[in-house]
N, CA and C of each residue as an Amber inpcrd file, in Angstrom:
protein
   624
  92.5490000 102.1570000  82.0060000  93.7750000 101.4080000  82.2420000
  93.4730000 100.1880000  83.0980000  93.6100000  98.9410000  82.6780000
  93.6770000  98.0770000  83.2610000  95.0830000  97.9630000  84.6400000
  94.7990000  97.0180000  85.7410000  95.5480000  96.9580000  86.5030000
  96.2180000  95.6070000  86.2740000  97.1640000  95.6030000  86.3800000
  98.5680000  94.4700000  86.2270000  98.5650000  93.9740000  87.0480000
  98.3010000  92.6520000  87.8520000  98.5590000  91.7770000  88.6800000
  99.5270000  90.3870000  88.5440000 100.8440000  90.4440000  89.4150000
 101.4540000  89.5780000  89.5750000 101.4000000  88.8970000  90.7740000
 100.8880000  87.6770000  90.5930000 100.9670000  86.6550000  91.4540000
 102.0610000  85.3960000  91.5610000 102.3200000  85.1650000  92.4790000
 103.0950000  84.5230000  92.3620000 102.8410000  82.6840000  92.4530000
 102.8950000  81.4390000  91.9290000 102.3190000  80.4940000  92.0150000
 101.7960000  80.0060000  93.6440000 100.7460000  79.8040000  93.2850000
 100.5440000  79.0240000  94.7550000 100.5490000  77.5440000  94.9120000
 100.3750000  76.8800000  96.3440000 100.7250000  76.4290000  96.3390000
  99.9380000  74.8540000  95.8980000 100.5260000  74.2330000  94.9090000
  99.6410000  73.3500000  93.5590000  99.3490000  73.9620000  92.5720000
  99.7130000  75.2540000  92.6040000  99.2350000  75.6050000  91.0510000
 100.7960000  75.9310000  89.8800000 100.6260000  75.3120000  88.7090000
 101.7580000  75.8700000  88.0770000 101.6910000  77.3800000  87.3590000
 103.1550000  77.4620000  87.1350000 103.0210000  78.7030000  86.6780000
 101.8730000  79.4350000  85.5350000 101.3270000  78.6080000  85.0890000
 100.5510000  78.8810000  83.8420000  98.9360000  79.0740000  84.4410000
  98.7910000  78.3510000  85.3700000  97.3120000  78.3990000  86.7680000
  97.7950000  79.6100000  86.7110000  98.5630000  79.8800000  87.2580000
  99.0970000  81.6900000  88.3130000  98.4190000  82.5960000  87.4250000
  99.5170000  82.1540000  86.1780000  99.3090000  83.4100000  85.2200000
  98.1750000  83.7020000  84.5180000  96.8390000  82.4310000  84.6560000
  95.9240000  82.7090000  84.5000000  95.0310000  83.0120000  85.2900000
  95.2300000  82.9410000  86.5230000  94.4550000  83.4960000  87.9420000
  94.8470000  84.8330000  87.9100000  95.7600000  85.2160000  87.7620000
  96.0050000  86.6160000  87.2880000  95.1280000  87.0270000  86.5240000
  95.3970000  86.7880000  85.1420000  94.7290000  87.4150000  84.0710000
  92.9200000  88.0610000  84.0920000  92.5510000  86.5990000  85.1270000
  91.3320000  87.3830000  85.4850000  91.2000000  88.0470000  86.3400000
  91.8530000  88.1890000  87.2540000  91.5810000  88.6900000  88.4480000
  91.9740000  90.1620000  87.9240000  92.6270000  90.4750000  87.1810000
  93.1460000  91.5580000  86.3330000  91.9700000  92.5160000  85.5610000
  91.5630000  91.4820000  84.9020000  90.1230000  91.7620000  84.0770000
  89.1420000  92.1110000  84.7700000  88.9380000  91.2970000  86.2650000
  87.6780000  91.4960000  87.2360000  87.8100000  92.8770000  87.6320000
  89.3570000  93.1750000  88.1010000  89.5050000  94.6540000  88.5990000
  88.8960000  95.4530000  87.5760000  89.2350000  94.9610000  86.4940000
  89.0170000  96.4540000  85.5310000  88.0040000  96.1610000  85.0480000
  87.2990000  95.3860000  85.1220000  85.5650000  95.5130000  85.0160000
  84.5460000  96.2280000  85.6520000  85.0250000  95.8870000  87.1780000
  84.4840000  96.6130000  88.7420000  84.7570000  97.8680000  88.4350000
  85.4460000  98.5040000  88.4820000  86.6280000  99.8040000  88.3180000
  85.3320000 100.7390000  87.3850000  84.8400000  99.8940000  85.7250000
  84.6650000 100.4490000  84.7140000  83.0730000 100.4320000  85.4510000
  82.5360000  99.5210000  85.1830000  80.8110000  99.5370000  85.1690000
  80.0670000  98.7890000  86.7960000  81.0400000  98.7120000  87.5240000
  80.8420000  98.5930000  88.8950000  79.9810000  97.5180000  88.9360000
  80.0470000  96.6210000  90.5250000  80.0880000  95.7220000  91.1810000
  78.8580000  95.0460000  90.4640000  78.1410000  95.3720000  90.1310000
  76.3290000  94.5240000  90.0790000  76.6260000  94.0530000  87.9390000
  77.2460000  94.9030000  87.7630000  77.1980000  94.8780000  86.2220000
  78.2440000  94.0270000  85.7490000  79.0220000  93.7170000  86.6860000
  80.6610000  92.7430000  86.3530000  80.0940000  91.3020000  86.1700000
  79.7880000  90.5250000  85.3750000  79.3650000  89.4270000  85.4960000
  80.3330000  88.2200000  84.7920000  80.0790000  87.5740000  84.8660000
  81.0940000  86.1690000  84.8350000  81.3970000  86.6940000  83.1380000
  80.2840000  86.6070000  82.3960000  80.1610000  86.8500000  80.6190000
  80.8950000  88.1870000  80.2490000  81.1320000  89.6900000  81.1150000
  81.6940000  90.6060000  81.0410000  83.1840000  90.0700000  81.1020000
  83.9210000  89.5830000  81.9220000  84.9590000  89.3660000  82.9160000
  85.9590000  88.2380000  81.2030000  84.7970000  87.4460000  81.1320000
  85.3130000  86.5680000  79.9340000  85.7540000  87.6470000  78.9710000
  85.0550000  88.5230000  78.5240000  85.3250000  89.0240000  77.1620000
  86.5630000  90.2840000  77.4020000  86.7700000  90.4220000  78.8790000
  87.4970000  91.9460000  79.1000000  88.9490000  91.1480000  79.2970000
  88.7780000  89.7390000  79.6010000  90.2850000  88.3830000  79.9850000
  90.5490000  88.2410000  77.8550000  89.6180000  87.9660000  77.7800000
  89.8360000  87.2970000  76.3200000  90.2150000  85.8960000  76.6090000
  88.8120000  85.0710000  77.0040000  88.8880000  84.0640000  77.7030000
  87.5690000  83.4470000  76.5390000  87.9710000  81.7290000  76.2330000
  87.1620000  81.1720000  75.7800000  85.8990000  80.8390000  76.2490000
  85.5580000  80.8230000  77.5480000  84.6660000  80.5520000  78.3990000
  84.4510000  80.7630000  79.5190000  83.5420000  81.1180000  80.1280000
  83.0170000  81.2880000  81.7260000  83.4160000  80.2590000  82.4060000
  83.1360000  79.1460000  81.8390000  83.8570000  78.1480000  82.7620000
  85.0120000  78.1620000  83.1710000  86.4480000  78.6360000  82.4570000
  87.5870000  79.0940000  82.9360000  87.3730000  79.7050000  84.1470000
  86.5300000  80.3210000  84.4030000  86.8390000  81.1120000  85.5310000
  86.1880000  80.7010000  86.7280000  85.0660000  79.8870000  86.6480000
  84.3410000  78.5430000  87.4390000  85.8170000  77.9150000  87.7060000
  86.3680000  77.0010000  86.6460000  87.7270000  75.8660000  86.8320000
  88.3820000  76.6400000  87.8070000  88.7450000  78.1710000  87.7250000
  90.2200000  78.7170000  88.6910000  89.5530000  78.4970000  89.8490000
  88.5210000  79.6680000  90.2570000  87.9180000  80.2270000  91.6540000
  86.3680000  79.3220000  92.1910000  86.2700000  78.6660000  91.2760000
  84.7180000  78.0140000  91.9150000  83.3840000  78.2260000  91.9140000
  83.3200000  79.8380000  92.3960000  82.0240000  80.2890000  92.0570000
  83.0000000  82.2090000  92.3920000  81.6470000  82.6940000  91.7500000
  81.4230000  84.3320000  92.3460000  82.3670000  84.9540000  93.6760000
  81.9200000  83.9440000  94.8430000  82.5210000  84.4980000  96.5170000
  83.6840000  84.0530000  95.9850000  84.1690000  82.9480000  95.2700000
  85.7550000  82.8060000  95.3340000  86.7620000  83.4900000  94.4620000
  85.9860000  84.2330000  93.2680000  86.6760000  85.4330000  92.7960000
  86.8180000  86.5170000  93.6420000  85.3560000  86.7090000  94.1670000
  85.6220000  88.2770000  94.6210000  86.6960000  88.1320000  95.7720000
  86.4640000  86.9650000  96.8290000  87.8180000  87.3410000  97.6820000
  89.1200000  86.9860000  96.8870000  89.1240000  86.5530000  95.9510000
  90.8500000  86.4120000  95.3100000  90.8790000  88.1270000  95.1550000
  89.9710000  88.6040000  94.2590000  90.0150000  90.1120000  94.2530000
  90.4440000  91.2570000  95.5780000  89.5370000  90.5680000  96.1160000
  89.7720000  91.7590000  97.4160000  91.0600000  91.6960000  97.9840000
  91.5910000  90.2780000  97.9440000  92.5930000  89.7960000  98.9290000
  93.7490000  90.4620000  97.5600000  93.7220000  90.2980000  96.6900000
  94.9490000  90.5890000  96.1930000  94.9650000  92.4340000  95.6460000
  93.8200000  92.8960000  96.0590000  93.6920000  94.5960000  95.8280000
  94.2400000  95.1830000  97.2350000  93.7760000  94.0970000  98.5420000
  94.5770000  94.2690000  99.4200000  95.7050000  94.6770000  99.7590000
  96.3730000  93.2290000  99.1390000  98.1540000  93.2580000  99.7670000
  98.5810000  94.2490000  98.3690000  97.9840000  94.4890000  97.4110000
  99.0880000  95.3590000  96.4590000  98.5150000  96.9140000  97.1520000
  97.5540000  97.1120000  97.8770000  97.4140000  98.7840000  99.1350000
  98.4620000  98.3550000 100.0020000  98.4450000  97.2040000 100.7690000
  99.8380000  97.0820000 101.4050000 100.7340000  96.8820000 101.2860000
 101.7590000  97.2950000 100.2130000 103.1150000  96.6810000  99.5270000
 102.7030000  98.3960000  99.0420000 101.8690000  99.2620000  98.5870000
 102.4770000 100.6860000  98.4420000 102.0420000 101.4120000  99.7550000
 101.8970000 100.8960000 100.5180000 102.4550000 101.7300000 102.2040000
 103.2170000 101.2980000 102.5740000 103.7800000  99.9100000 102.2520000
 105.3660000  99.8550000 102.8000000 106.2920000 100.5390000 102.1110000
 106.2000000 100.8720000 100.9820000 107.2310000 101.1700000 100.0610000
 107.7930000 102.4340000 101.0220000 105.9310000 103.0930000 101.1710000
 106.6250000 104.9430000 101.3540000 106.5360000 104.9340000 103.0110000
 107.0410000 103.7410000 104.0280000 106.9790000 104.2690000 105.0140000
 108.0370000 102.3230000 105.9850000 108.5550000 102.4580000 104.8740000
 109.0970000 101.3330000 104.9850000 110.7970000 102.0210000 105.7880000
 111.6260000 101.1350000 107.2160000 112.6030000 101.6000000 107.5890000
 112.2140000 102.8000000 108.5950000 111.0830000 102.6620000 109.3720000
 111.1880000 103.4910000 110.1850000 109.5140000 102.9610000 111.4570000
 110.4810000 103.3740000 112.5660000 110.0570000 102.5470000 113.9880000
 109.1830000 103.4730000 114.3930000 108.8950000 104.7050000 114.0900000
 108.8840000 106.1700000 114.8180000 106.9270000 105.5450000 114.4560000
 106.3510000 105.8410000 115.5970000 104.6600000 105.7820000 115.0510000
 104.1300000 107.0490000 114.6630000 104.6370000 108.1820000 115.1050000
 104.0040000 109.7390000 114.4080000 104.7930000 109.5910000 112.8560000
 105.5620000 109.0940000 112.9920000 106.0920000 109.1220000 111.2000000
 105.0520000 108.1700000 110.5100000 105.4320000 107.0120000 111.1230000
 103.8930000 105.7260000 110.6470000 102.4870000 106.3220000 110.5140000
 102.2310000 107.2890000 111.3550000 100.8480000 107.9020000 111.2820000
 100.8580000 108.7470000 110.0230000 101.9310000 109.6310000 109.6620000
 102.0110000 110.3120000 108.4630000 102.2340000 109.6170000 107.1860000
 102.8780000 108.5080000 107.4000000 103.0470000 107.8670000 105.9140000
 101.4520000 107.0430000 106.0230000 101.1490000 106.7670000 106.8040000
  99.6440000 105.9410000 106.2950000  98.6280000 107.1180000 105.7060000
  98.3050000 107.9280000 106.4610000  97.7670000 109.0800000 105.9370000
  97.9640000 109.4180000 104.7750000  98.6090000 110.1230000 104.7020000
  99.9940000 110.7810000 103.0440000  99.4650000 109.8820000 101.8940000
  99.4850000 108.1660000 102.4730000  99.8800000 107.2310000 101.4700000
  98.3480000 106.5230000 101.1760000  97.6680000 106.5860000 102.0140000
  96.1490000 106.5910000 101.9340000  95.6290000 107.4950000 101.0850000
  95.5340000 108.7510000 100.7570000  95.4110000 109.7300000 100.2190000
  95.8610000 109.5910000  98.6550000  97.5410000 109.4340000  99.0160000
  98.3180000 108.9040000  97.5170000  97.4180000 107.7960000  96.5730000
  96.8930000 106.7080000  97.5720000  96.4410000 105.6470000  96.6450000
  95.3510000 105.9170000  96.0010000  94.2930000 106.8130000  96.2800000
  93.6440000 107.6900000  95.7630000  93.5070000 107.7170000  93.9130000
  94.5020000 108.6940000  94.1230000  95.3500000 109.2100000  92.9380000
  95.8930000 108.0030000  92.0910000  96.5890000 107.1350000  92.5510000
  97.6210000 106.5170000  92.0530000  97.3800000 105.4460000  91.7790000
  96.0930000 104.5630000  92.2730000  95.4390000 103.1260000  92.1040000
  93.7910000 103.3390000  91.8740000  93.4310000 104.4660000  90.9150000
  91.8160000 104.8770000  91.2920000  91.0700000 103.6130000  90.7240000
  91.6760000 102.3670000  90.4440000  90.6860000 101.1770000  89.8780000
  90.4500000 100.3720000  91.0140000  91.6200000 100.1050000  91.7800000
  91.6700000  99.5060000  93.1960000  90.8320000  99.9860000  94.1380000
  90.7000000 101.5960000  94.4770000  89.6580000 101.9630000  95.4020000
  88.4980000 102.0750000  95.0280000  88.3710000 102.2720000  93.5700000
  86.8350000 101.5090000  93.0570000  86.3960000 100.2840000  93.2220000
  87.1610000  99.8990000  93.6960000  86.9300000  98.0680000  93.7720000
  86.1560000  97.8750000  94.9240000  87.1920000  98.1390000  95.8450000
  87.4480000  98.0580000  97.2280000  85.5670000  98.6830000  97.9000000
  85.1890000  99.7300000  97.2860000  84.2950000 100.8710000  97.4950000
  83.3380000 100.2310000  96.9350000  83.0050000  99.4950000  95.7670000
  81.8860000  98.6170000  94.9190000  81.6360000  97.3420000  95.7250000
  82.7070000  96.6920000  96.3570000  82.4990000  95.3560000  96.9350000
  81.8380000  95.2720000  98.1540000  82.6800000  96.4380000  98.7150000
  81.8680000  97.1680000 100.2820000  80.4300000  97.5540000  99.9340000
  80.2480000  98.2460000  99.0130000  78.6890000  98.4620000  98.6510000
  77.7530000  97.7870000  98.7810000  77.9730000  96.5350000  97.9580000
  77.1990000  95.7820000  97.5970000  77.6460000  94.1460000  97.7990000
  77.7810000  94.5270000 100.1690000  78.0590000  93.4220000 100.6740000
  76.9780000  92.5020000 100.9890000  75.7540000  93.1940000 100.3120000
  74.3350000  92.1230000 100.2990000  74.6580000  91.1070000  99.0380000
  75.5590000  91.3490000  98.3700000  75.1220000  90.1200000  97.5140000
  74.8600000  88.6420000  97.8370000  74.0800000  87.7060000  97.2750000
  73.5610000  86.4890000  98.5480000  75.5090000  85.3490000  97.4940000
  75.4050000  85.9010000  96.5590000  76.9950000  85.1380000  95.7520000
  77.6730000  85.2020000  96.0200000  77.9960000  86.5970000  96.5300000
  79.5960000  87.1910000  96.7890000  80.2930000  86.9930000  97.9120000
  81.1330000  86.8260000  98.1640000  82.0760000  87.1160000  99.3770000
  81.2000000  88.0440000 100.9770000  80.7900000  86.7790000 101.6750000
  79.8380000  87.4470000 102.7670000  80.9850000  87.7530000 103.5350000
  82.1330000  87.4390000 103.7430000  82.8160000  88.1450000 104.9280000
  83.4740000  89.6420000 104.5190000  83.1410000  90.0700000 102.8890000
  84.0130000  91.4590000 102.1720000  83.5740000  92.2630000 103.3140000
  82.3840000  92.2750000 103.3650000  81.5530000  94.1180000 103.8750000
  81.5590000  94.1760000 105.1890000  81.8930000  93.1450000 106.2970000
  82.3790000  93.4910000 107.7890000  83.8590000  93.9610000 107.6610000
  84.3620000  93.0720000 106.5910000  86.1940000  93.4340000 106.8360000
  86.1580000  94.0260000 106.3390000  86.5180000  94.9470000 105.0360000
  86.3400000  96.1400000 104.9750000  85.7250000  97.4790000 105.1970000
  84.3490000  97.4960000 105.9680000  83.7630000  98.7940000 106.5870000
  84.8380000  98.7160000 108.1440000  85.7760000  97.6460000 108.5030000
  86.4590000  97.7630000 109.9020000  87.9190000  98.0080000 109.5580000
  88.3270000  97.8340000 108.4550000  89.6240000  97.7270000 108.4530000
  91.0510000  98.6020000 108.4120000  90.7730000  99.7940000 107.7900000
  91.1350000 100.6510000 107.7300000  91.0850000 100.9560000 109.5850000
  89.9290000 101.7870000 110.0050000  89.8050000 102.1940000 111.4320000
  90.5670000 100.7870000 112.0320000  90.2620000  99.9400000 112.0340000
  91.1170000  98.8730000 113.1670000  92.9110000  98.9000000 112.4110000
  93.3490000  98.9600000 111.7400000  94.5050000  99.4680000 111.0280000
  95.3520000 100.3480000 112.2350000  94.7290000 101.4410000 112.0620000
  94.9230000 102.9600000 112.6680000  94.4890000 103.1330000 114.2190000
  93.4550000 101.8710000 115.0690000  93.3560000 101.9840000 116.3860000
  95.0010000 100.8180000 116.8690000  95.1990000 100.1450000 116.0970000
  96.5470000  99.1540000 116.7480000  97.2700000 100.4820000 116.6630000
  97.9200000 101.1660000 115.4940000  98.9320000 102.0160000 115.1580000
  98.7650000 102.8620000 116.5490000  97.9490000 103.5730000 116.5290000
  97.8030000 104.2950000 117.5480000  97.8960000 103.7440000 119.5810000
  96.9090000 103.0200000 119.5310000  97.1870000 102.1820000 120.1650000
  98.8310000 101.6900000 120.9380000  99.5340000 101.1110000 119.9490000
 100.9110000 100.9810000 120.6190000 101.7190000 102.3020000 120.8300000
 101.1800000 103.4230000 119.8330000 102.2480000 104.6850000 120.3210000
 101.8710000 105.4120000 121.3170000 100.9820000 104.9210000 121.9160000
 100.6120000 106.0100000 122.9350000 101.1790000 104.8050000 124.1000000
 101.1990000 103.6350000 124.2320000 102.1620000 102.6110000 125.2990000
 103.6730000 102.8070000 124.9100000 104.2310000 103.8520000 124.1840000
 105.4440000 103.4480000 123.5970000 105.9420000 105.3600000 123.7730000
 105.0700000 105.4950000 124.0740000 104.9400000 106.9790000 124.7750000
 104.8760000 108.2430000 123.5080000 104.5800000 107.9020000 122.0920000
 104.9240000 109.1400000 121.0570000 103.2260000 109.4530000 120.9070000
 102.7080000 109.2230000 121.2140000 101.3340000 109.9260000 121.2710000
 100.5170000 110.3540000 122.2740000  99.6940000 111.3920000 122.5470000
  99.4010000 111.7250000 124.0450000  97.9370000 111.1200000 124.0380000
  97.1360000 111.4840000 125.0330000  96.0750000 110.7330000 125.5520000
  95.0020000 111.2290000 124.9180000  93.9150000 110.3670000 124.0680000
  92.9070000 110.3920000 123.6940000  92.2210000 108.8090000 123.5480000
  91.1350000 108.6670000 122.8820000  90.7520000 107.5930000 122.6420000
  90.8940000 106.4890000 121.4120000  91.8350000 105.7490000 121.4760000
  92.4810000 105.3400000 120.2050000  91.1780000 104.8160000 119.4450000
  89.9020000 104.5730000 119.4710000  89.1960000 103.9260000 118.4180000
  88.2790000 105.0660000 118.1310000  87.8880000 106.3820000 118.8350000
  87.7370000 107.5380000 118.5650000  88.3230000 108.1300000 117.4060000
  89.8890000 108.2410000 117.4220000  90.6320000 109.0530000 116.8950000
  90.7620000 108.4680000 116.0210000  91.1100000 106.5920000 115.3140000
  91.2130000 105.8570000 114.5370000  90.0430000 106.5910000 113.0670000
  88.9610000 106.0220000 113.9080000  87.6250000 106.7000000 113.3120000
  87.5550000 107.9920000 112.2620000  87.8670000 108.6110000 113.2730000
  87.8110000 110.0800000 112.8130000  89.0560000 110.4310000 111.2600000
  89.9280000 109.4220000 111.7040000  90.8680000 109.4250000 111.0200000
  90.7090000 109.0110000 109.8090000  89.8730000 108.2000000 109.6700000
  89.3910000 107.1290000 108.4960000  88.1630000 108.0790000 107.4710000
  87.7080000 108.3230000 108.6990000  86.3370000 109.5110000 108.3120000
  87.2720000 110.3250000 107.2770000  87.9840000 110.8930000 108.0360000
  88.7980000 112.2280000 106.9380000  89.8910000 112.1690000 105.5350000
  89.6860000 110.8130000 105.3230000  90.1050000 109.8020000 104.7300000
  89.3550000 109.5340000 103.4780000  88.3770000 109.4400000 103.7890000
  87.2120000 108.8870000 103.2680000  86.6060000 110.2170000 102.7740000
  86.7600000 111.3830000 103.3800000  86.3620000 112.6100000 102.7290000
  87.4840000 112.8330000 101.4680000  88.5430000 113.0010000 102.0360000
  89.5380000 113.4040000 100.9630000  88.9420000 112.0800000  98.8380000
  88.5160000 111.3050000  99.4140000  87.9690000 110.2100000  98.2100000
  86.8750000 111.0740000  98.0870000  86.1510000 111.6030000  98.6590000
  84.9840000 111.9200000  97.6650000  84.7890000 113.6710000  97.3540000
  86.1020000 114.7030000  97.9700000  86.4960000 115.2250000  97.3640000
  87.4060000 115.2540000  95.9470000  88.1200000 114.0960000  95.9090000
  88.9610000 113.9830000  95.0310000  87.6540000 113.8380000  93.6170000
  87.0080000 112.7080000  94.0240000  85.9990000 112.6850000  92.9420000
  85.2330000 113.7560000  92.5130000  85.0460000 114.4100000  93.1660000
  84.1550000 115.6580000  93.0720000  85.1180000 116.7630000  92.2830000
  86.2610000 116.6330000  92.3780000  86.9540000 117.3790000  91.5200000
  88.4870000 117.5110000  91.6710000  88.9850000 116.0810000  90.6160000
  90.0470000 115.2390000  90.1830000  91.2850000 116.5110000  89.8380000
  91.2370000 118.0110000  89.5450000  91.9660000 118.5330000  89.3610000
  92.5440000 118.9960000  90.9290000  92.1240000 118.6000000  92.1920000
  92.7210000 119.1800000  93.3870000  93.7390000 118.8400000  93.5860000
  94.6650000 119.2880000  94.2180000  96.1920000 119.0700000  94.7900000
  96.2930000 118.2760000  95.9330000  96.0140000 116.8760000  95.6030000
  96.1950000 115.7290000  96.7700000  97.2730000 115.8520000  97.6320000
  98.4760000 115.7150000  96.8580000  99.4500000 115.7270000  98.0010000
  99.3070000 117.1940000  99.0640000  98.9440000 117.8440000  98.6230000
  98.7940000 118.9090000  99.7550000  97.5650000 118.6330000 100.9910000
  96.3150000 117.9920000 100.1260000  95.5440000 117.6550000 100.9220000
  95.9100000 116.7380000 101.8940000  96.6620000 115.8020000 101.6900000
  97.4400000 114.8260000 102.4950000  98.0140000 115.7030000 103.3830000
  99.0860000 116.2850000 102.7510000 100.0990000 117.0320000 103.9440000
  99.0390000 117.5190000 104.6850000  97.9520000 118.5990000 104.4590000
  97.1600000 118.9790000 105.6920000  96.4380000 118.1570000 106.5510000
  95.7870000 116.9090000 105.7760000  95.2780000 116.2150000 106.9370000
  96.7530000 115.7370000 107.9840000  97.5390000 115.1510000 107.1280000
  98.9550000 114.4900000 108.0420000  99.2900000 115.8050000 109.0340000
  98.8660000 116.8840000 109.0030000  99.8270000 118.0290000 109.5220000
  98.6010000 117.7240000 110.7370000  97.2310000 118.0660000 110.6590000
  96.1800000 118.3190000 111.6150000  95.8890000 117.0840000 112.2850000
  96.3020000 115.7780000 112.0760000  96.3330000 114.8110000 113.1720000
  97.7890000 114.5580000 113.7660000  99.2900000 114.8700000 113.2980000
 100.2060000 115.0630000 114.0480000  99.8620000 115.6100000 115.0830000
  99.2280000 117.2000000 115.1720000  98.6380000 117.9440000 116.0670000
  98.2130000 117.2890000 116.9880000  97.1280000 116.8200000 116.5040000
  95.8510000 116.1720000 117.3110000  96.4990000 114.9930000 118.5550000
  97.0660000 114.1290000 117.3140000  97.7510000 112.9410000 118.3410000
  99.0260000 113.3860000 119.3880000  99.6840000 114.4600000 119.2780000
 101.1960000 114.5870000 119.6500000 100.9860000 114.1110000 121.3630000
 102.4220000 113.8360000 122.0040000 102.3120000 113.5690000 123.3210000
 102.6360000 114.7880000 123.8130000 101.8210000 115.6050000 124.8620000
 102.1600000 116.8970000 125.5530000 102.9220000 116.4310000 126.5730000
């Protein structure tokens, strides 16, 4: 399954730029996704767009680094637009801690081309082409995510005392397990796995 990307025009580009900055960036996902990061090449990307030429995709992004961050950046905000959805309307940070969790877990399941992406780009942040700033910001981002979250609830008094870039960590860690359990065997019951991790860091974090 390819992933659907709507962008919205930016700014100098008309609608028909958009909708073709889309289209590849669409194709790139589901290239990465299929035969991963080293094998996605400009000549793949053409034939998976149904694009007359490589150069199209030179004309949008420029080179290689300026696809992959259109990629990353827009695999990004569509992970952040489905954690707002499921945790959107509420101030509470132990609730915020459970819907990121829950919904971390969910995306799993629910976007498995996106966290292939995300996981291929991080991989293979040696590329000397690609996007040199992907593989610091994403091996930090998640954990720095979850040390602010934490961070303000324990000044805001709903979390008790530990070490917020400790616990961030750990958090991410168990995170990051639940992905390579899931892979290891796609028939498990995620949402439960969620609920238990969400249940065993409520614990962990609560204010005594």
């Amino acid at each position: 399954m390819q992933v659907q990307v709507d962008l919205q025009p930016e700014l100098g580009l008309s609608v028909t730029e958009a909708a073709r900055r889309a289209q590849i960036i669409s194709a790139t996902i589901a290239a990465i996704a299929e035969s991963g990061y080293r094998k996605t090449t400009f000549a793949r990307i053409k034939e998976r767009a149904g694009l007359s030429s490589t150069r199209i995709i030179g004309y949008h992004f420029g080179s290689k680094a300026g696809l992959v961050q259109a990629v990353v950046s827009t695999v990004l905000d569509m992970k952040g637009k489905f954690l707002e959805e499921r945790a959107a309307g509420t101030a509470d940070r132990a609730v915020m801690l459970r819907a990121h969790i829950e919904t971390e877990v969910a995306f799993l399941r629910d976007c498995p081309e996106c966290v292939r992406v995300l996981r291929e780009v991080a991989a293979n942040a040696d590329d000397p082409d690609g996007w040199s700033v992907a593989g610091p910001m994403l091996k930090d981002l998640q954990a720095g995510q979850l040390e602010r979250l934490l961070s303000q609830g324990q000044r805001e008094g709903a979390f008790g005392e530990f070490v917020p870039s400790v616990m961030a960590r750990t958090i991410a860690h168990a995170i990051e397990g639940a992905a390579e359990a899931y892979a290891a065997d796609p028939s498990m019951d995620l949402d439960r796995y969620a609920s238990e991790l969400a249940d065993l860091f409520e614990r962990a974090t609560a204010a005594r």
